[in-house]
C-alpha positions, 0 to 999 in steps of 0.5 A: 786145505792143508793136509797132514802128514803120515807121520802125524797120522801115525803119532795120532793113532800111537796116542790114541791106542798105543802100539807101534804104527806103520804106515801101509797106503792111502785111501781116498774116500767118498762118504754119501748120505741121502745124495750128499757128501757127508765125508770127502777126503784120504783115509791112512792106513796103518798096520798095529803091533803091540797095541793093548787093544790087540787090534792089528790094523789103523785107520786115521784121517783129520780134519781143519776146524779153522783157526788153524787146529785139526781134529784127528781120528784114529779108529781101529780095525775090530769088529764091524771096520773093516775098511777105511770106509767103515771107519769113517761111517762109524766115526760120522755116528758117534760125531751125529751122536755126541751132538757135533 
């Protein structure tokens, strides 16, 4: 599995919510539903100045879909995230509920 790059990860997080990112750590996450893996794999923590959101911090991850494309995710620290934990919970939600 080929693994992006903070930079990429960074131009993701820019795209998506606008600001300036910097790369702060890497965390490995391990997301378990009902006894199986449902996520396994290292979440990129960014600290956000000037986003429109107002948020100050990033977490953002991507994924192979095969055929050599990526999904990217790129979900703000705000409201009920709080770790990179919490955002890759909330982002295997709103994938269950858009039916992918």
């Amino acid at each position: 599995m080929h693994e992006v790059s903070p930079s990429e990860l960074k131009k993701a997080v820019e795209s998506q919510h606008g600001g300036t990112a910097t790369f702060v750590q890497a965390v490995p996450v391990h997301e378990v539903h009902e006894g199986e893996t449902v996520w396994d794999g290292v979440v990129h923590v960014f600290d956000l100045k000037d986003a429109p959101s107002g948020a100050m911090r990033a977490y953002a991850w991507s994924y192979e879909l095969g055929d050599w494309r990526r999904r990217f995710f790129a979900v703000l620290h705000t409201g009920p995230i709080a770790s990179p934990r919490d955002a890759v919970k909330a982002a295997i939600v709103a994938e269950a509920r858009a039916g992918r």
